[in-house]
Each structure stands twice: as C-alpha cells, then as structure tokens.
C-alpha positions in Angstrom: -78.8 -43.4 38.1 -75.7 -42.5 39.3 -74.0 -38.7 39.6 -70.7 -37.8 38.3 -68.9 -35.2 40.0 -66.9 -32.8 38.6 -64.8 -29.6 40.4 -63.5 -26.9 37.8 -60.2 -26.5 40.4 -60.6 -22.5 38.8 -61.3 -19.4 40.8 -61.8 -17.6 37.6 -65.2 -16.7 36.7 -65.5 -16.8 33.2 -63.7 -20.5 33.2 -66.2 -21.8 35.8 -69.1 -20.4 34.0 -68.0 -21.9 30.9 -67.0 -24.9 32.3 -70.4 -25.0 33.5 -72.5 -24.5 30.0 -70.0 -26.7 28.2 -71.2 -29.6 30.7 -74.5 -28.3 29.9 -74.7 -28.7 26.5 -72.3 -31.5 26.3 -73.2 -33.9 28.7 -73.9 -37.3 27.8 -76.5 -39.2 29.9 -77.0 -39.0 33.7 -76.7 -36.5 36.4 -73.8 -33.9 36.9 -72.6 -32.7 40.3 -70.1 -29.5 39.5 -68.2 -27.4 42.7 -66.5 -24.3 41.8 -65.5 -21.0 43.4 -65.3 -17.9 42.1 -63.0 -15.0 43.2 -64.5 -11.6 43.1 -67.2 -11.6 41.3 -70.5 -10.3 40.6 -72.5 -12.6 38.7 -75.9 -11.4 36.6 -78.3 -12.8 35.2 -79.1 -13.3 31.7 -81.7 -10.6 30.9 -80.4 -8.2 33.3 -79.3 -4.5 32.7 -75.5 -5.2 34.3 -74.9 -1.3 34.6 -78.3 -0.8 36.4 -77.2 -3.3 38.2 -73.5 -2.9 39.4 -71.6 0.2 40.9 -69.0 0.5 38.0 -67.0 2.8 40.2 -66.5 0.4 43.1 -66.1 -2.8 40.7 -63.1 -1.3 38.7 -61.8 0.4 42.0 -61.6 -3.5 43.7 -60.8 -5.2 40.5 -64.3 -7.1 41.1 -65.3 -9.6 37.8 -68.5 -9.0 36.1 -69.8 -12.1 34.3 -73.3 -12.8 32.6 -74.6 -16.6 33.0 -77.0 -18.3 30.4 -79.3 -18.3 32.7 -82.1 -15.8 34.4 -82.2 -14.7 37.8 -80.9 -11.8 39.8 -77.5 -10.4 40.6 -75.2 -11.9 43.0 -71.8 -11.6 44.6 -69.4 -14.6 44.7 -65.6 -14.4 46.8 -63.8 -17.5 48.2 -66.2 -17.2 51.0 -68.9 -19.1 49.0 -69.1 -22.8 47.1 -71.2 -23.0 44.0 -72.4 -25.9 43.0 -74.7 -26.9 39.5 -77.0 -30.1 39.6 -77.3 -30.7 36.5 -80.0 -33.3 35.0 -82.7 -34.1 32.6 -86.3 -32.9 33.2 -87.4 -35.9 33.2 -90.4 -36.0 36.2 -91.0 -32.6 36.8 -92.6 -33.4 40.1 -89.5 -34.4 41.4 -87.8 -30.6 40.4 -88.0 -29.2 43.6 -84.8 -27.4 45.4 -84.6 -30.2 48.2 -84.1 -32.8 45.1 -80.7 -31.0 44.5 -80.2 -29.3 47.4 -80.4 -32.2 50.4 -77.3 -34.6 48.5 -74.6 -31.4 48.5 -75.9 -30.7 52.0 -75.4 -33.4 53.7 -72.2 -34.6 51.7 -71.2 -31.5 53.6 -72.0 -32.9 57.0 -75.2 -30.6 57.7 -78.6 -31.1 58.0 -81.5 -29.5 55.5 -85.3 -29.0 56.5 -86.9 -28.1 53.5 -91.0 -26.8 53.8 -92.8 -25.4 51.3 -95.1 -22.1 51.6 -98.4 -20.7 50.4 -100.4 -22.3 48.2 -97.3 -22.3 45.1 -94.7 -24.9 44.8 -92.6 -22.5 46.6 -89.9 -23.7 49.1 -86.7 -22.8 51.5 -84.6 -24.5 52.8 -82.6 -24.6 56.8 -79.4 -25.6 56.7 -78.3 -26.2 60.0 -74.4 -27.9 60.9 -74.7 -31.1 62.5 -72.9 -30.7 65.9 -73.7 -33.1 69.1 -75.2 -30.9 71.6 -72.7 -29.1 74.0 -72.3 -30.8 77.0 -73.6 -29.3 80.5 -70.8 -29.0 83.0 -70.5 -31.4 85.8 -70.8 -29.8 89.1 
C-alpha cells in the first residue's frame, strides 16, 4: 500500500493541528505521511489540566501558543527547532503497531539510521537515532 505525503507549509499551531484531524477523520483509504512545524507552542494533551500544566505568566510574556490535540499524552513544547510528523493508518494488524513501524520510513527518508529494542517484559520500545556520517578519517602522517 502506498503512503501519501502531505506537508501543512503552516507554522501556525492551531492550522497544523487541524489540518492534522481533518486528515484524520477524512481520509480515504491508505496511509498518510503529514510534516508540519509549529512556532511557539506548547502542545497538551487531551485530558490534561492546561493551567496545571503551563506557566501562564511566561507563556503570555513570550507570546508562546497553547493548543489542545485530540489526542492523550503529556505536555510538550514545539519551535522551529523541531519537525512533527503524523503516520496516519488503519489498525489493521495490531502486531505490526509498534513505533519502529512509523518511526524507521521518516528516519531514514531523513538520511539517519534508527535501532529500535524493546524493554522489560511489555511491548515497550525506544528508539536511537543516530546521523549517518562515514567515519572521520585518521590523518596521514
């Protein structure tokens, strides 16, 4: 099956997460690839308290976005330093939902290499992402 890719060309939060859900909710068949950044932005999660969770002092003193996604999960800070990305798919096989499923494509489409291992006794994995760079070369003497 192939994967369609889509980039929201937006640094604004609340597009990009919309953008997002609409492909969500909308899609047709097949697999979605979505890259975004956000500016700014402090990002919580569904079921979160957002003022237990954000300093509202600092945020309106750096003009920092507050956004709530549709999904759980905890609070996290976006800026142009970071690229989102959503893989988004059916269920389908749920043996085959692990993070190195959707992690390893945007990897190495990126050029870098991902070692993904899983730990204790519960599906529970991380990932190394490592740049792939030839080795440096010892100086000739």
């Amino acid at each position: 099956m192939s994967v369609t890719y889509l980039e929201t060309g937006s640094q604004n939060p609340y597009y990009n997460l919309a953008f997002e859900e609409f492909v969500l909710t909308h899609r047709l068949e097949g697999e979605y690839l979505l890259l975004w950044q956000n500016d700014n932005t402090i990002v919580v999660g569904q079921n979160q308290n957002t003022e237990a969770e954000i300093n509202r002092a600092f945020v309106e003193a750096h003009q920092i976005h507050v956004v709530r996604r549709s999904t759980g999960g905890g609070a996290v800070y976006h800026d142009l330093g970071n690229l989102n990305y959503s893989f988004i798919t059916g269920v389908g096989d749920a043996e085959r939902l692990t993070m190195e499923r959707f992690t390893r494509p945007v990897v190495e489409a990126l050029g870098l290499r991902i070692q993904v291992e899983e730990l204790c006794d519960r599906r529970v994995e991380w990932a190394l992402v490592e740049k792939l760079s030839p080795e440096p070369e010892q100086e000739k003497e």
